[in-house]
C-alpha positions as CSV (number, residue, x, y, z in Angstrom):
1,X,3.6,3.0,4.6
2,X,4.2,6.6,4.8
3,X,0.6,8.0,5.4
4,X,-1.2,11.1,7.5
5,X,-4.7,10.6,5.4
6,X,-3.3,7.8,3.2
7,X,-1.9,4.4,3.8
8,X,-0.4,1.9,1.5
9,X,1.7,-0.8,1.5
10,X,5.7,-0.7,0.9
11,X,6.0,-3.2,-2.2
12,X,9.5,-3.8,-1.1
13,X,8.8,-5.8,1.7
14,X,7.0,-9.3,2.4
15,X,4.2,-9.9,4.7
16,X,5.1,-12.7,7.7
17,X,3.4,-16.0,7.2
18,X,2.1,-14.6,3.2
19,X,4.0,-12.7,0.6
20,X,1.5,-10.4,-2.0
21,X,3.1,-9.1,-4.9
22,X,1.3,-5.6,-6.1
23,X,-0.3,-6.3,-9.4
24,X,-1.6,-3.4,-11.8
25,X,-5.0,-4.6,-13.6
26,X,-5.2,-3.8,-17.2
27,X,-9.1,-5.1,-18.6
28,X,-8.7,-8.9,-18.5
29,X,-4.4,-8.6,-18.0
30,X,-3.4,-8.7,-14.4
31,X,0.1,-8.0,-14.8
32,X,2.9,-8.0,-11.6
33,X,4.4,-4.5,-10.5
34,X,7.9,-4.3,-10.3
35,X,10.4,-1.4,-10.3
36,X,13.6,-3.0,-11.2
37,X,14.7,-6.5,-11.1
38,X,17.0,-5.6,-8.0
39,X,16.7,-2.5,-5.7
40,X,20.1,-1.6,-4.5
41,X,20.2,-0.9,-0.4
42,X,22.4,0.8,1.4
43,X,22.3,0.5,5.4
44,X,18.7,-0.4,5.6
45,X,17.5,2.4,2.8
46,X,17.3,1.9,-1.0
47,X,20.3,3.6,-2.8
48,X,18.9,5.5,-4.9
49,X,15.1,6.6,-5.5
50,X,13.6,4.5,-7.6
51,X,10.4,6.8,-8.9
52,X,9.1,9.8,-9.2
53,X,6.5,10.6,-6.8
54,X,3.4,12.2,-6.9
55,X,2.6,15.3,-4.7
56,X,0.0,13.6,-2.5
57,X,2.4,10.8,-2.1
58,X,4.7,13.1,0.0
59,X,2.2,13.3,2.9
60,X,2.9,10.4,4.0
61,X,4.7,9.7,6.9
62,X,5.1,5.8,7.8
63,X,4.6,2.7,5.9
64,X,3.0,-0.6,7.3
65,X,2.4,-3.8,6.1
66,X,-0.8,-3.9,7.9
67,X,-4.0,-4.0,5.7
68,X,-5.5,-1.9,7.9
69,X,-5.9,1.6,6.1
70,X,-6.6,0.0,2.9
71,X,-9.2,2.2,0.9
72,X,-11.3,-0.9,-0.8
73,X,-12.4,-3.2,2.4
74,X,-13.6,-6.9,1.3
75,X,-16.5,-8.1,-0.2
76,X,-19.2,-9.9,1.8
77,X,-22.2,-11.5,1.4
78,X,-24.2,-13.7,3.7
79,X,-22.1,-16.7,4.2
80,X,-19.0,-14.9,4.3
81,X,-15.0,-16.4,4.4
82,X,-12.8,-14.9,6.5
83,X,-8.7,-15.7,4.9
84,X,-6.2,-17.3,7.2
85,X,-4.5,-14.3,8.8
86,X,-7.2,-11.8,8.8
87,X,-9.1,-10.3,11.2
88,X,-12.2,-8.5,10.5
89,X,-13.7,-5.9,12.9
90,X,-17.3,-5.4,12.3
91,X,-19.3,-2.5,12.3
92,X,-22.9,-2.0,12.9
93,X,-24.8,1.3,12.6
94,X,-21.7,3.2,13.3
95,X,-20.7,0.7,16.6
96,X,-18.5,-2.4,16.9
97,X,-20.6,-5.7,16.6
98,X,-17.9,-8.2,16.6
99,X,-14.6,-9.4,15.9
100,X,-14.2,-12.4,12.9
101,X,-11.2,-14.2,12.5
102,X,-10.6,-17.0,10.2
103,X,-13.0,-19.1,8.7
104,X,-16.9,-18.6,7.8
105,X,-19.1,-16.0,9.2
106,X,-22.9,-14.5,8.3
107,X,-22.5,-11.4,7.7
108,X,-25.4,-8.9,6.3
109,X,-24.6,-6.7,3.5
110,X,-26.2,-3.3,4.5
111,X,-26.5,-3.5,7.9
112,X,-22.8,-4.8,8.8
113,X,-19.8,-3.1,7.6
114,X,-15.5,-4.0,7.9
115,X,-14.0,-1.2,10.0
116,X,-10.5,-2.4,9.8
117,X,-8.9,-5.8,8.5
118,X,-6.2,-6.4,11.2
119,X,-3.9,-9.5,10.8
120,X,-3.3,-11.9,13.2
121,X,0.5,-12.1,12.9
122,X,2.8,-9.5,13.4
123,X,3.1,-6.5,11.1
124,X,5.8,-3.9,10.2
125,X,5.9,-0.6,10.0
126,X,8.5,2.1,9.4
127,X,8.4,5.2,11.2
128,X,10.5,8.1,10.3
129,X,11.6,11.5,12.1
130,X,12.4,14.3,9.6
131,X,14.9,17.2,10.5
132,X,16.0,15.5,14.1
133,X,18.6,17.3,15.6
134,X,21.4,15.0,16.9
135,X,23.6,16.1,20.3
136,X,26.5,17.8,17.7
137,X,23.7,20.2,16.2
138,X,23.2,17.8,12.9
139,X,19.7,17.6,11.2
140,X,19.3,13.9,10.2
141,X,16.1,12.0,9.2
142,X,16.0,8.7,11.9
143,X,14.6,5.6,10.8
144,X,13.2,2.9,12.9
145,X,11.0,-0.2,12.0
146,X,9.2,-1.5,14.3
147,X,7.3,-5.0,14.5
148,X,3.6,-4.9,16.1
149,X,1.0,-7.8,17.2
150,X,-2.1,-6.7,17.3
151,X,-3.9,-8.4,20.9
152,X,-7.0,-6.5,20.7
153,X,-8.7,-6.1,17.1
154,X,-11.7,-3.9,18.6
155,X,-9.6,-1.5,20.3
156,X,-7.1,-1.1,17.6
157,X,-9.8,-0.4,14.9
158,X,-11.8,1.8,17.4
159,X,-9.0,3.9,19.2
160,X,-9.2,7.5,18.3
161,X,-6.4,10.2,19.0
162,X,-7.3,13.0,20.8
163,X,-4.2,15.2,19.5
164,X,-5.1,14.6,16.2
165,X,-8.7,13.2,15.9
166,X,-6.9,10.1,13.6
167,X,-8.9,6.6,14.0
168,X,-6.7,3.3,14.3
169,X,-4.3,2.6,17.6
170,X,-1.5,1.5,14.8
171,X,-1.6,4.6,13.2
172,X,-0.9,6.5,16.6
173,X,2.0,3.8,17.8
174,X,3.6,5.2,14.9
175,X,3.4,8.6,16.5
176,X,4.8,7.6,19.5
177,X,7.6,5.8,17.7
178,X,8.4,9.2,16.3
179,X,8.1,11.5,19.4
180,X,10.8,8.9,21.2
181,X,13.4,9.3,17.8
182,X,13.1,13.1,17.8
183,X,13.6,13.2,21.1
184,X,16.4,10.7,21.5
185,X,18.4,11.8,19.2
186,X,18.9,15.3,21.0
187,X,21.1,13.1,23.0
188,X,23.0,11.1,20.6
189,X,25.9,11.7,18.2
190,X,25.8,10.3,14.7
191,X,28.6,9.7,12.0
192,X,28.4,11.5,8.6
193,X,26.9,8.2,7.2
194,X,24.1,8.1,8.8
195,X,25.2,5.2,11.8
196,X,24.3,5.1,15.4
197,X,26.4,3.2,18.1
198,X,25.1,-0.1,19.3
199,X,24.5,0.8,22.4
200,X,22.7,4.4,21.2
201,X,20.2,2.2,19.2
202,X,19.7,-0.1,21.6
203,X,18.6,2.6,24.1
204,X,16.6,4.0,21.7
205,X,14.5,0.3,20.8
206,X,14.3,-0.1,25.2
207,X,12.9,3.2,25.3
208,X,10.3,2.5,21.9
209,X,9.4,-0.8,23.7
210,X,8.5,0.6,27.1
211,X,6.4,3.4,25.9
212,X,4.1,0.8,23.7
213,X,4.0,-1.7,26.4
214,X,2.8,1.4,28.4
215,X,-0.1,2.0,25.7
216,X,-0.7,-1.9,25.0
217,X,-4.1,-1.5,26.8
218,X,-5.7,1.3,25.2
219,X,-3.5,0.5,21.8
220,X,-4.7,-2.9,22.1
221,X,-1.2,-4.1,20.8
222,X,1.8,-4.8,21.7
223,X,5.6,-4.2,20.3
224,X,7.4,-7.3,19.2
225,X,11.0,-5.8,18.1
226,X,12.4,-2.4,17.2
227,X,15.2,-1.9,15.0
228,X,16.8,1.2,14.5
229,X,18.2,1.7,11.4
230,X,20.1,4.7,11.3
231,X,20.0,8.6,11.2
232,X,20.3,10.2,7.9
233,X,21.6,13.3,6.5
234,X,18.2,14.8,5.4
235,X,19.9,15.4,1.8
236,X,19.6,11.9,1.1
237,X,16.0,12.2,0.4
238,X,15.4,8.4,2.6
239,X,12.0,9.6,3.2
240,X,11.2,9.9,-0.9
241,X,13.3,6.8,-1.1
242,X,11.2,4.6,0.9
243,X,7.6,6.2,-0.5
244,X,9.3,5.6,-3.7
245,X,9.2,1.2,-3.1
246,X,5.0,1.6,-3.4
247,X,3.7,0.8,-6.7
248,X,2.7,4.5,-8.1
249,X,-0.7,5.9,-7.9
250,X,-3.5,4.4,-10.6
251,X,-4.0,7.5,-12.8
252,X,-7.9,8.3,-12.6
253,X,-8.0,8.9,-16.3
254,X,-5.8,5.4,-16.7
255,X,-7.7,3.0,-19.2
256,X,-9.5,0.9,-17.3
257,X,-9.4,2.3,-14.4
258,X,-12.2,1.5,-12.2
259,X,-14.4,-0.2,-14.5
260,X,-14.3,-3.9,-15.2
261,X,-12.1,-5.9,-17.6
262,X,-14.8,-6.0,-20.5
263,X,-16.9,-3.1,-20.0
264,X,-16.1,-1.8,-23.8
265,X,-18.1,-4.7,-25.3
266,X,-21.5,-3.5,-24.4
267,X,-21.0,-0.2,-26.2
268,X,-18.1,-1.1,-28.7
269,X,-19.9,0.1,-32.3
270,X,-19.1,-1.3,-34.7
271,X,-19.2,-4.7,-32.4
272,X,-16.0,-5.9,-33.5
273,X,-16.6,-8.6,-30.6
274,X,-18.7,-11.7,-29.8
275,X,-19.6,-11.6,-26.4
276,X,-21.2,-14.9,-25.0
277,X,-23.2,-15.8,-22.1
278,X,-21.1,-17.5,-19.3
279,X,-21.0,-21.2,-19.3
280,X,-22.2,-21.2,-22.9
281,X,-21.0,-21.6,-26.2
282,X,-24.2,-21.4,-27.9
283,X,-26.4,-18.4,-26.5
284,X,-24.5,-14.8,-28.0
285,X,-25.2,-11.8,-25.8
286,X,-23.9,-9.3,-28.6
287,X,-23.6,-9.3,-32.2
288,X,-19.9,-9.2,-34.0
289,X,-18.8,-8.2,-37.0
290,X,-16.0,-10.2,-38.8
291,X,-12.8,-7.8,-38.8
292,X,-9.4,-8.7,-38.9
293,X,-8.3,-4.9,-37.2
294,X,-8.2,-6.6,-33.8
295,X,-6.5,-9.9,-32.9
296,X,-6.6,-9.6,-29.0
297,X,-9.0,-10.0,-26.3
298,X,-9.3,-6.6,-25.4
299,X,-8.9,-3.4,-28.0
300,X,-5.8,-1.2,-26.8
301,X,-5.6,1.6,-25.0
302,X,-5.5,4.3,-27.6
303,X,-8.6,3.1,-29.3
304,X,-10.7,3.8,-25.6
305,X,-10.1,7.7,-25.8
306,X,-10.8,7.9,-30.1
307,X,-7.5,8.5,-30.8
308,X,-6.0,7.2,-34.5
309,X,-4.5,3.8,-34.5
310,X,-1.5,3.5,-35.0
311,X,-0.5,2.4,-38.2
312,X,2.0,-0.8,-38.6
313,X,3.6,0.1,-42.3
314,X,4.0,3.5,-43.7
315,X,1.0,4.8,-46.1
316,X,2.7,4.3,-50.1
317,X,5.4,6.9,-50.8
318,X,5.6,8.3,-47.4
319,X,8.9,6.2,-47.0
320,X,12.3,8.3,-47.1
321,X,14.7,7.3,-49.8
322,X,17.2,5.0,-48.8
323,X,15.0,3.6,-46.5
């Protein structure tokens, strides 16, 4: 993902070992994201930008697969499960306690907290270097993704950049992986299109390689495969492109944002609703009121914010002649 404070996963690529679709939760819905049946690519970018983004959304400067920087770390309780493929790095009063991989683990709520969930395959992430200059004086934007195995959870969760103050070793190999493009590609000549030789790119990944395998230690990682996949003419917007694949921001003033799939029912007046106690037909929690104005689970979005409903025939005589 492209991030400096915020990470997020690119929705146009699949996980190794899993694939998660990005769903968007509307009150008891949960319906799949999706831009456009088919996203168009063109050497290694989308063709053409399939969003519009938000401001805060152009901050961001790499995109990972890695659920590392995800804002909303997992529930726990006690007797906690650990997924196949995760790794969580615990936390205790504000120092590492220990490292749990799959399976089942006693964890205390309160007193143990999930630094980082690091997974226990390798990850992607796309790094790229805006406004490089190239050796005949072009300004391109080079993009490179690079595959990462994370060898020591601890030290990837803990590591701290001293440049920049940033916590999380896979956030700073993607700052490496930038330094080595812009610099690079001083000594490299690319076509109009955007393509590096063979042997340039292959240079380039030797060179990406050698400086992780240098920082493996104290990244506590270690790079699998680089690919380069070209150097753009910065006109061609790849950077928004490539932010563009994330599902968009959730709205903070989006119905239901933040708040659980029947939260209205408590409240709702007149009680159009029946709401019964779990595992029970017999015992109702909340009164109803017969009404044939809503025939689905959940009332829709315009009634949540008072506006009118919409009305499904015209009132008498409002209809236009001919009509």
């Amino acid at each position: 993902m492209f991030a400096a404070a915020t990470i997020r996963r690119s929705a146009g690529l699949v996980k190794a070992a899993r694939s998660v679709t990005p769903i968007a939760h509307g009150h008891s819905l949960v319906v799949p994201y999706a831009h456009v049946a088919v996203t168009d690519f063109k050497n290694g970018v989308p063709a053409t930008q399939v969003r519009d983004l938000a401001p805060q959304e152009k901050k961001w400067d790499f995109w990972t697969t890695s659920d590392a920087f995800l804002d909303i770390k997992p529930k726990f309780g006690g007797i906690s499960w650990v997924p196949n493929g995760d790794i969580w790095v615990i936390e205790r009063a504000g120092k590492f306690s220990k490292v749990c991989e799959a399976g089942t683990h006693f964890l205390i709520p309160g007193l143990d907290k999930i630094k980082a969930v690091k997974a226990s395959y390798p990850v992607a992430m796309g790094v790229v270097s805006p406004g490089a200059a190239t050796k005949d004086g072009k300004k391109v934007d080079a993009y490179a993704v690079v595959y990462v195995k994370i060898t020591d959870p601890a030290a990837s969760a803990f590591f701290v950049d001293a440049e920049t103050n940033h916590v999380d070793s896979e956030r700073a190999a993607a700052k490496v992986v930038r330094k080595i493009l812009t610099r690079e590609l001083a000594n490299v000549k690319v076509s109009e299109s955007g393509e590096i030789s063979a042997a340039d790119k292959a240079a380039i990944s030797d060179k990406i390689s050698a400086a992780l395998k240098g920082k493996s230690d104290e990244f506590g990682l270690e790079a699998v495969s680089v690919e380069i996949r070209g150097a753009f003419p910065t006109d061609s917007n790849v950077p928004d492109k490539l932010r563009a694949l994330d599902p968009p921001l959730h709205g903070e003033d989006a119905a239901g944002h933040g708040l659980s799939a029947d939260y209205w029912s408590e409240v709702l007046t007149p009680p159009y609703f029946e709401k019964r106690t779990f595992g029970t037909n017999k015992e109702i929690r909340t009164p109803a009121t017969v009404s044939l104005e809503w025939a689905i689970p959940s009332p829709p979005d315009y009634h949540h914010f008072n506006e009118i409903p919409r009305m499904t025939v015209p009132p008498p005589g409002s209809q236009a002649k001919g009509h």
